[in-house]
Structure formats: C-alpha cells, structure tokens
VOVEX-222835 format. One record per residue: z, y, x of N, C-alpha, C in turn. Coordinates in nm, 3 decimals, always signed. Layout:
BEGIN
Z Y X Z Y X Z Y X
...
***
This chain:
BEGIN
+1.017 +14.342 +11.394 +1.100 +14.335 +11.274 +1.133 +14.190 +11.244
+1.216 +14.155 +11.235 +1.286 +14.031 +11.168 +1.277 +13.989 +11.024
+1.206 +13.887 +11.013 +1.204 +13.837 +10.902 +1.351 +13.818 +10.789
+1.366 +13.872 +10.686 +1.487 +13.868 +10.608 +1.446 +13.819 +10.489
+1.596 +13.696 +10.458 +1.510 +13.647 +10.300 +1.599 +13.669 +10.213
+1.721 +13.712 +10.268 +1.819 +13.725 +10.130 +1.852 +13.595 +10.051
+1.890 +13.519 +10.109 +1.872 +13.402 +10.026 +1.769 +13.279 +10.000
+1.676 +13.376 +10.036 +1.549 +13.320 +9.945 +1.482 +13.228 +10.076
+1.416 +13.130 +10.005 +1.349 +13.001 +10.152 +1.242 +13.086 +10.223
+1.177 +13.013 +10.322 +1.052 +13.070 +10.363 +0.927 +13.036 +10.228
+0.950 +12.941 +10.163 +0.835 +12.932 +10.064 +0.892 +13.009 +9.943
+0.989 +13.035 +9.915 +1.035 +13.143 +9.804 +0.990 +13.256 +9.787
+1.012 +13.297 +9.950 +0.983 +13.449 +9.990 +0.846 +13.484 +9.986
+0.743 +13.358 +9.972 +0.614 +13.411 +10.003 +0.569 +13.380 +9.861
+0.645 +13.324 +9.784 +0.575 +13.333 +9.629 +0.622 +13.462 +9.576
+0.786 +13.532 +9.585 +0.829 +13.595 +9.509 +0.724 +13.723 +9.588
+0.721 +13.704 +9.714 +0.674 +13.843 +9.786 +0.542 +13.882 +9.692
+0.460 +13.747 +9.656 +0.323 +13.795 +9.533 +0.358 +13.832 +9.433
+0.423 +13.835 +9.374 +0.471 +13.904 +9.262 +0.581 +14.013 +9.233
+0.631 +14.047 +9.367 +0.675 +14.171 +9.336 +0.816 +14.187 +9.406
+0.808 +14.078 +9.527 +0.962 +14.080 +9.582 +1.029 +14.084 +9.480
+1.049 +13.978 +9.396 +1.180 +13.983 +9.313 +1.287 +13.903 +9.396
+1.398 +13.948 +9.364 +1.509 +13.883 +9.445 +1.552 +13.912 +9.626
+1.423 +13.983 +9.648 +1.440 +13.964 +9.821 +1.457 +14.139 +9.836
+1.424 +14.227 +9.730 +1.413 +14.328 +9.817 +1.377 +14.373 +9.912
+1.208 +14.320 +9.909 +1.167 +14.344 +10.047 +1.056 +14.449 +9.971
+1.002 +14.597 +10.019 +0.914 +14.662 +10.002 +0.787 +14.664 +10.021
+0.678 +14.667 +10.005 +0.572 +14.629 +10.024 +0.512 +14.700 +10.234
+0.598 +14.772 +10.202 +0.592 +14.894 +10.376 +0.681 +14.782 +10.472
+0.759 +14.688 +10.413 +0.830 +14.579 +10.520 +0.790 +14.447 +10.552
+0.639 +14.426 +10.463 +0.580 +14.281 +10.476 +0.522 +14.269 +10.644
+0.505 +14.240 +10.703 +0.452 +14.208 +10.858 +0.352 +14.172 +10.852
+0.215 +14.207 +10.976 +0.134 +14.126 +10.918 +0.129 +13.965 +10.918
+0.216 +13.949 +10.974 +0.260 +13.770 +11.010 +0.241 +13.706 +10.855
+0.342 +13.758 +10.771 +0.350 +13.737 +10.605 +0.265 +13.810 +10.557
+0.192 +13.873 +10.562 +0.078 +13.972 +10.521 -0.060 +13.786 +10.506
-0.071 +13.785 +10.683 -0.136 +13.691 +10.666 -0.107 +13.542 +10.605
+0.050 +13.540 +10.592 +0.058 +13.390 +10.539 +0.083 +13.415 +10.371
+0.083 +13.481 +10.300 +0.080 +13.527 +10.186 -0.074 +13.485 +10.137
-0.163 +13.525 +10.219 -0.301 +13.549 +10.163 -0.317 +13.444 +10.188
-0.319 +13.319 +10.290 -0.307 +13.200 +10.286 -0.250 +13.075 +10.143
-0.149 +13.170 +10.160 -0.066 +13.047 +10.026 -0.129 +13.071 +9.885
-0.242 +13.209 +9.862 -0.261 +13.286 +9.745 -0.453 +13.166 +9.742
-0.479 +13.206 +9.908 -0.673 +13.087 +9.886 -0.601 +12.955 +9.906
-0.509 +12.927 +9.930 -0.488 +12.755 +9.877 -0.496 +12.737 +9.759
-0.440 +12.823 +9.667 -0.401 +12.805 +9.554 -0.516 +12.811 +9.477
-0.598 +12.915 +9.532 -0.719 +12.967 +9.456 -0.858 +12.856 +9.487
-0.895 +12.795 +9.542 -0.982 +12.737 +9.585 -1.003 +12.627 +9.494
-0.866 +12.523 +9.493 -0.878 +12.396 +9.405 -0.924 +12.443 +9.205
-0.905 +12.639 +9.180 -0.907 +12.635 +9.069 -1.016 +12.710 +9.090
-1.070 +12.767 +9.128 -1.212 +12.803 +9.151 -1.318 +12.687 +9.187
-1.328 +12.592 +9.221 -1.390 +12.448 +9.198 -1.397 +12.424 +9.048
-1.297 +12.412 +9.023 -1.281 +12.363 +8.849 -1.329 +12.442 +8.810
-1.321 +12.580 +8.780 -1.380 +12.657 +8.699 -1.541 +12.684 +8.702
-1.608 +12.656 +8.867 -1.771 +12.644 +8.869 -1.776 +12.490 +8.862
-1.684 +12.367 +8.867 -1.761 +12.278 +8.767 -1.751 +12.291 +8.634
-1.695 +12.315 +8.578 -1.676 +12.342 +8.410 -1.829 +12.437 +8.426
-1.857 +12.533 +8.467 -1.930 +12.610 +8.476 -2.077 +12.545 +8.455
-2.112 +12.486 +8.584 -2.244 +12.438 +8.633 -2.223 +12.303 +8.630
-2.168 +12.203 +8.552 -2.174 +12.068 +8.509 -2.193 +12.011 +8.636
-2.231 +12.032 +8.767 -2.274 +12.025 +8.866 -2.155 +11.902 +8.956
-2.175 +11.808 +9.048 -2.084 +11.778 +9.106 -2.026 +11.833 +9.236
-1.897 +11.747 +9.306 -1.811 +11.904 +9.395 -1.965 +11.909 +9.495
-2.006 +11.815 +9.520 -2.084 +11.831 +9.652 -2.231 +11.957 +9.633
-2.278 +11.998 +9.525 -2.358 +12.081 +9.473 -2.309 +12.215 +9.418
-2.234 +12.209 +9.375 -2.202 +12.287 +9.244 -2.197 +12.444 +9.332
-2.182 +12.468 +9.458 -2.210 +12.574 +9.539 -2.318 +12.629 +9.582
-2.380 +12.520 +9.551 -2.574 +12.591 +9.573 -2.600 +12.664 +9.518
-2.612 +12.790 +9.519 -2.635 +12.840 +9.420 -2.650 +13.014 +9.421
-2.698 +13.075 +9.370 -2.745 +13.267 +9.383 -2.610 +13.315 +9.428
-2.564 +13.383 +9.551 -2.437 +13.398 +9.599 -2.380 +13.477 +9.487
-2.453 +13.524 +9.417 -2.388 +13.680 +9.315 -2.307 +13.582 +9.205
-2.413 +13.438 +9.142 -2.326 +13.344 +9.099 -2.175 +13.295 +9.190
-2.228 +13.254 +9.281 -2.057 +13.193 +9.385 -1.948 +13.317 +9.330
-1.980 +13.419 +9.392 -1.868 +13.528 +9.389 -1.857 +13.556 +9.216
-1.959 +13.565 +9.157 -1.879 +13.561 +8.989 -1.777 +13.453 +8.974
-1.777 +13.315 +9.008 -1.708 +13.201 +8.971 -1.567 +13.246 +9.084
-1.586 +13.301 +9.199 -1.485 +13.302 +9.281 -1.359 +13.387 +9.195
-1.452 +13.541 +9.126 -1.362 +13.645 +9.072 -1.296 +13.601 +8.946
-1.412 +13.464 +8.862 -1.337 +13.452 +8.755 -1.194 +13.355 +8.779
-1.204 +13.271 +8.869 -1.074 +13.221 +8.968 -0.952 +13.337 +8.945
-0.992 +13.450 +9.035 -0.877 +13.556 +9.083 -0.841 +13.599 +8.971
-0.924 +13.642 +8.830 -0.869 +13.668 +8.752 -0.752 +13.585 +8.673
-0.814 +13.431 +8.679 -0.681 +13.332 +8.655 -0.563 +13.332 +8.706
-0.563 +13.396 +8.824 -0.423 +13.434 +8.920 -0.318 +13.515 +8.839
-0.457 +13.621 +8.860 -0.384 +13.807 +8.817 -0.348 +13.784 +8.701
-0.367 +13.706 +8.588 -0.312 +13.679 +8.472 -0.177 +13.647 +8.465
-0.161 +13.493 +8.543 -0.050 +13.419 +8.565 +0.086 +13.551 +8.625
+0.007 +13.575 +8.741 +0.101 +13.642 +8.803 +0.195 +13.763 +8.756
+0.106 +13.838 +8.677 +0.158 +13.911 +8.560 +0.277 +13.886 +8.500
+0.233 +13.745 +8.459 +0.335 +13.616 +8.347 +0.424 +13.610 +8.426
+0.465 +13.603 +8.554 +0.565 +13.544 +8.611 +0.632 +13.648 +8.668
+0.586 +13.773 +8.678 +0.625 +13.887 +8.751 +0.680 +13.945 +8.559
+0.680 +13.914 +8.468 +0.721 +13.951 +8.330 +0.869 +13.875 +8.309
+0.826 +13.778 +8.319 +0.975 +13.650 +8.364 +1.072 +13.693 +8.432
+1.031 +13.735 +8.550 +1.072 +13.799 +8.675 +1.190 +13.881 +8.657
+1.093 +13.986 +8.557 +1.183 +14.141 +8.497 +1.253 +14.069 +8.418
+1.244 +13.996 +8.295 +1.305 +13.980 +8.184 +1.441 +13.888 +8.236
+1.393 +13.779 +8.390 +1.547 +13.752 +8.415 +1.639 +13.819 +8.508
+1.556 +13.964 +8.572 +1.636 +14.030 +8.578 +1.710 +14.139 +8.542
+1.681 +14.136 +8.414 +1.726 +14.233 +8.291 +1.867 +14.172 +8.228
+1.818 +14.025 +8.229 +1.922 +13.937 +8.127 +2.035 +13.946 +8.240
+2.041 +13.969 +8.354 +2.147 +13.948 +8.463 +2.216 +14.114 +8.465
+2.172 +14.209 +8.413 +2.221 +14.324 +8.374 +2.115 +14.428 +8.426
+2.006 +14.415 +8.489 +1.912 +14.564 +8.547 +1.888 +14.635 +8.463
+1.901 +14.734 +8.501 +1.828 +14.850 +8.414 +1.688 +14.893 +8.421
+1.634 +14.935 +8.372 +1.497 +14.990 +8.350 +1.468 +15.088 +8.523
+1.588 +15.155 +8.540 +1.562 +15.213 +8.668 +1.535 +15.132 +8.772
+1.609 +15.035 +8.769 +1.589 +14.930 +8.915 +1.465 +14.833 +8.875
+1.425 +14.840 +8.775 +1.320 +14.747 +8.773 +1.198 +14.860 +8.850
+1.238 +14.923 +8.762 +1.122 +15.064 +8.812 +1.078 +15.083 +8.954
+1.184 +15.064 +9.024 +1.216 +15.102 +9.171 +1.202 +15.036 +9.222
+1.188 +14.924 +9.199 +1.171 +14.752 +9.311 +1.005 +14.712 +9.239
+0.968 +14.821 +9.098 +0.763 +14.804 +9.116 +0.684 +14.889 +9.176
+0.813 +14.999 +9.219 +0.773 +15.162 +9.259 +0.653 +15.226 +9.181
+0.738 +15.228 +9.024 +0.688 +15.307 +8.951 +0.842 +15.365 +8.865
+0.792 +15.452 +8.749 +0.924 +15.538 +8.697 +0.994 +15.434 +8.600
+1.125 +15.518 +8.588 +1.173 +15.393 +8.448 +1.135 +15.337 +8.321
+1.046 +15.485 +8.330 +0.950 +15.507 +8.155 +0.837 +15.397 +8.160
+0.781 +15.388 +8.334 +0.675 +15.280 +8.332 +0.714 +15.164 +8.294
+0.830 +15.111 +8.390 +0.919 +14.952 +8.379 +0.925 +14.933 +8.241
+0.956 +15.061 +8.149 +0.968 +14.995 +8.016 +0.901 +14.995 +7.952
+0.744 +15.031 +7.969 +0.620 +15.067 +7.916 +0.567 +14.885 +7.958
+0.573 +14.868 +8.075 +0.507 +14.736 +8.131 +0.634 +14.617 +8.109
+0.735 +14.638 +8.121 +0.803 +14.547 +8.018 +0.921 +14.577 +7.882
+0.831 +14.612 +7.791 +0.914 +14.627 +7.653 +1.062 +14.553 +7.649
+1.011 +14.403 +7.707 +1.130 +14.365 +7.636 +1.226 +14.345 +7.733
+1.207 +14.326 +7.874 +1.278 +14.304 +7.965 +1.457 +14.371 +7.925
+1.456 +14.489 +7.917 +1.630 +14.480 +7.896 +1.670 +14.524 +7.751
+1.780 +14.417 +7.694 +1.815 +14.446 +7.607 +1.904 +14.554 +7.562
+1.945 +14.617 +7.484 +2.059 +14.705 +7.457 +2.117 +14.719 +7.319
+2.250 +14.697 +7.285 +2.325 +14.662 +7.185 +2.281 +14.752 +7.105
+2.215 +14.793 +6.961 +2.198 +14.873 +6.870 +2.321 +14.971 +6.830
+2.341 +15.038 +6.891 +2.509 +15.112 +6.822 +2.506 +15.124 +6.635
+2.601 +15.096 +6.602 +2.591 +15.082 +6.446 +2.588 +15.208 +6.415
+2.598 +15.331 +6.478 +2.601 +15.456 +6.387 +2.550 +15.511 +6.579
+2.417 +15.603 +6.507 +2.407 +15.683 +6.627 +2.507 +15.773 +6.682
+2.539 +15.776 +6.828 +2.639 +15.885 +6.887 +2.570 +16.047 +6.854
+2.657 +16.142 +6.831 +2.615 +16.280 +6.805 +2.667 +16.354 +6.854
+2.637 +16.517 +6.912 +2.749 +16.555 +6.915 +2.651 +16.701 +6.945
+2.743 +16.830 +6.913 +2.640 +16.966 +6.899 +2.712 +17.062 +7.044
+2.646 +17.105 +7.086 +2.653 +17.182 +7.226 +2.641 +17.350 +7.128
+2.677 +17.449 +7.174 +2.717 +17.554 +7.150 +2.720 +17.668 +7.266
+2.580 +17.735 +7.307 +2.614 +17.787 +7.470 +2.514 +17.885 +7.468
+2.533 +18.002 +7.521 +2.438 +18.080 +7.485 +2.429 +18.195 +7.370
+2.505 +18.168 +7.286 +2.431 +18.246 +7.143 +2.359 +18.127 +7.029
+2.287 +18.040 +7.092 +2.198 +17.880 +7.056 +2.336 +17.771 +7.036
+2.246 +17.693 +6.955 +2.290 +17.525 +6.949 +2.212 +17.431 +6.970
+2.262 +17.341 +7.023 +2.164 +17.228 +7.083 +2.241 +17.082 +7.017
+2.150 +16.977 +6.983 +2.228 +16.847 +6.929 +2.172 +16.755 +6.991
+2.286 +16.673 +7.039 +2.214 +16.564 +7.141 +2.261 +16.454 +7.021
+2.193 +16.346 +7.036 +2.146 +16.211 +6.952 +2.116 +16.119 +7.061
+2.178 +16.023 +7.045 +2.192 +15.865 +7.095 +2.041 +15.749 +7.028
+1.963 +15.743 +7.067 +1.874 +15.647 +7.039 +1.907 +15.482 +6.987
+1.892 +15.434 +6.943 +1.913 +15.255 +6.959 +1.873 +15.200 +7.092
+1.797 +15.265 +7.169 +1.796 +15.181 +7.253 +1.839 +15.245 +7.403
+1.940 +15.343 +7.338 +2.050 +15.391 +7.450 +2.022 +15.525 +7.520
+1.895 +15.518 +7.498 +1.843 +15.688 +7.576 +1.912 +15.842 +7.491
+1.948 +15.935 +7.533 +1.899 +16.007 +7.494 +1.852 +16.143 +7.474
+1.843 +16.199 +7.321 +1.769 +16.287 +7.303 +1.824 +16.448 +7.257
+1.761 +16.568 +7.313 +1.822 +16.693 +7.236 +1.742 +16.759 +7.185
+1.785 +16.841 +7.057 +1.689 +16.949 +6.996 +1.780 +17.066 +6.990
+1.710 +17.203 +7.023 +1.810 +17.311 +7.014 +1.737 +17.413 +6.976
+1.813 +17.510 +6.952 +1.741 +17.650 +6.881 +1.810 +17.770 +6.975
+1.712 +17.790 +7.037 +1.781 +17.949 +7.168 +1.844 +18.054 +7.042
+1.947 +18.108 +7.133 +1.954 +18.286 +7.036 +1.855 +18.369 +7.020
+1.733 +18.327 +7.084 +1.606 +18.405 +7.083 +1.517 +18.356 +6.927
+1.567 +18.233 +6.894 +1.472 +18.191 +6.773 +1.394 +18.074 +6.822
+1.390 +18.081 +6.948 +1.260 +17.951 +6.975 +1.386 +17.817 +6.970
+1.243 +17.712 +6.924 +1.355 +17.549 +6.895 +1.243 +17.474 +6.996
+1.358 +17.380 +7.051 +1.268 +17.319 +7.173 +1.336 +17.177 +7.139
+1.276 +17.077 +7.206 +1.331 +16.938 +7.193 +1.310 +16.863 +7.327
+1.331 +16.775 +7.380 +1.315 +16.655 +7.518 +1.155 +16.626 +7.441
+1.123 +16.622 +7.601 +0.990 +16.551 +7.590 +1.017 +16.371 +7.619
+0.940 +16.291 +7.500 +0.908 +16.176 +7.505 +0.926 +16.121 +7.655
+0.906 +16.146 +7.753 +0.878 +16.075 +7.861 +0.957 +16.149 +7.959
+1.067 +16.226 +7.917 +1.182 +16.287 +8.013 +1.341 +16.252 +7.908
+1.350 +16.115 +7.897 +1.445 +16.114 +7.759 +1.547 +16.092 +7.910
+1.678 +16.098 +7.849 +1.796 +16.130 +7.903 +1.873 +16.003 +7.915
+1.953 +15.938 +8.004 +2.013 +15.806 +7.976 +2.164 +15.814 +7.981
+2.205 +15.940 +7.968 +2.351 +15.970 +7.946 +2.331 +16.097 +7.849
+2.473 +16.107 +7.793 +2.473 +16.245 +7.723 +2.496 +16.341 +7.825
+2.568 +16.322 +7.956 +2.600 +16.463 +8.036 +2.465 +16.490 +8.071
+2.339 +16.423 +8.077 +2.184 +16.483 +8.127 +2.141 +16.495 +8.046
+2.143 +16.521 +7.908 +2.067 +16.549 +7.806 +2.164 +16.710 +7.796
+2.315 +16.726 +7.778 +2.339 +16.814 +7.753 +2.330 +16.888 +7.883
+2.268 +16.908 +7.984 +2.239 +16.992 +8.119 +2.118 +16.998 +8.078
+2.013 +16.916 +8.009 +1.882 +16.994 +7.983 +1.869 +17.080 +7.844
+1.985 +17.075 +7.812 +1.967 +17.133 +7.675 +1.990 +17.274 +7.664
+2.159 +17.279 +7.818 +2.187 +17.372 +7.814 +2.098 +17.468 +7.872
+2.048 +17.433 +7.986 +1.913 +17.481 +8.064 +1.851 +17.547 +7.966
+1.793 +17.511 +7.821 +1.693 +17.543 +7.727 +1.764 +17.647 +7.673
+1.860 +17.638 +7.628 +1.993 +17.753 +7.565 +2.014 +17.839 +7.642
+2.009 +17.798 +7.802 +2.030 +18.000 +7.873 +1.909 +18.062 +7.901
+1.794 +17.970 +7.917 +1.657 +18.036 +7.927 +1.644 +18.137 +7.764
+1.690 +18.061 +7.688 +1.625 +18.114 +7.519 +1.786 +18.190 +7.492
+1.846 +18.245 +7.592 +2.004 +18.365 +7.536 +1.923 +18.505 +7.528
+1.965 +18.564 +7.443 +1.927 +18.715 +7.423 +1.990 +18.813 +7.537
+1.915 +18.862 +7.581 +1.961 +18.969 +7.691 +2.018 +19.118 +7.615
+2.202 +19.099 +7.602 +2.254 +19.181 +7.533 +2.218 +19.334 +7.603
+2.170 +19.321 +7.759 +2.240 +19.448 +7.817 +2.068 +19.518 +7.795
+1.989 +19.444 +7.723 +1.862 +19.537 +7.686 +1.860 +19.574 +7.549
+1.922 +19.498 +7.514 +1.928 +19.553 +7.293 +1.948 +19.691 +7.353
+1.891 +19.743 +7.184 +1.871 +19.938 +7.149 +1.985 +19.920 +7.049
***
C-alpha cells in the first residue's frame, strides 16, 4: 500500500494520524505497520522528556536516580505521563472537530471520520458545529392514515414528530433517532400512522 497524505507532510500525517486522521482521511484499517510503528515512535519521544519531569517533580530526586525505584512506582509515573497525552490529545482532536465544523462539517462526517454515530460526534463535541437559530420554528402537520402527525424543526436543525394513529395510540421520535430533514421525519411518522390505521375491512 502506498503511503497517501492528501496534502498533509510526512510529520503532519503522523501527528494528525494520533488524533484522529483529521484532514488526511486515512482510516485506522489503512495505517501500515511502517506508520503504525513510526507513530508510536513520535508518541515515546514525546512522552519520555514529560515523564522525567513528572517523576522529578515526583521524587525530588535527580535525572540520574530518580528511576531507582519499586517498578510498580516507574510504571505509575510512566501512566501518569500517558495520561498527560490522552488529555492534550483530546484538546486537539476537539480543535480538530470544531475547525472542521467552522469549514462547514456536519455532525455526520465528523461522526464517520471517529467511526462513531452523529448523535455521538455531537455528544463528544457539543460545540463543534454551529447552526443558525431559525427565528420561528418550521412546522408543518402530515395527515395519512385516518392519524395526524406534526413535524417541528428544533434550533439546532434536527428534527422532530409527534402523532396520534386512527387507533388512539400517540407516539413521538426517540431522542437519539431525531431526523435531520423534514422528508425523514415525515417517512417516520408516516410509518407510525400506517402501523396505528384502523383496519376498516374488520370493523362490525
């Protein structure tokens, strides 16, 4: 396989590749182990000079000592290191989303380039994409079935339906299946409206 950077340098590609292939579109199933291994390289360079600091701060100790020491200690000071990473990296993989939100992504493509759902992307970054508040929510009532169903526009663009079958039952979108057009909100609504139609050819 051929190395591809999209743009991006050989040292670009191996920072952005830690945090989430931003920009390169490369999948985690397309890293090689070539970059597999030079990744983990560029990640204990990084980690070493701040794992020192953190077991001298630790053990007041100087560099030439400060490793002597109960291995279960070494590897605590090593993990509290990695956790300094996993923090940062977070931070920068948040950046990441939020400048590629400001460039127009949607919640889906963020989703899809962390390979998780859209609901996650916007769960793990709130603020990453913005969306214009509409001054008056969009509305509009569906009629199908015998039932009515009303789809509603959210502020932050999703949305939502509530309907009442000809049978009597009232159903609504679940929280975590919200709709990002009105034509997929009104196909799940209508769905709910022919399941809940009265079956004329059994009435007495």
């Amino acid at each position: 396989m051929r190395r591809r950077y999209n743009r991006c340098s050989a040292e670009t590609f191996v920072y952005i590749d830690s945090i989430g292939n931003y920009g390169c579109h490369i999948t985690p199933s397309e890293v090689t182990p070539e970059e597999q291994a030079e990744l983990d390289k560029a990640l204990y360079d990084a980690l070493n000079p701040l794992a020192s600091a953190i077991r001298s701060r630790e053990t007041g100790l100087p560099a030439d000592r400060m490793w002597d020491a109960n291995p279960v200690e070494v590897a605590l000071s090593v993990l509290a290191a990695w956790k300094v990473v996993d923090v940062e990296i977070k931070r920068l993989a948040e950046l990441a989303a939020a400048t590629a939100g400001s460039y127009g992504a949607s919640y889906e493509q963020l989703g899809a380039v962390w390979g998780i759902t859209r609901q996650g992307a916007r769960k793990k970054w709130p603020d990453a994409v913005s969306r214009p508040t509409p001054a008056a929510a969009s509305r509009s009532t569906l009629a199908l079935f015998g039932g009515t169903a009303e789809l509603v526009q959210s502020p932050s663009g999703d949305w939502r339906w509530t309907g009442k079958g000809a049978d009597g039952t009232s159903g609504t979108v679940a929280d975590e299946t919200l709709c990002t057009t009105a034509e997929e909100a009104a196909a799940h609504a209508g769905a709910f409206l022919k399941e809940h139609a009265l079956d004329i050819g059994h009435q007495s």
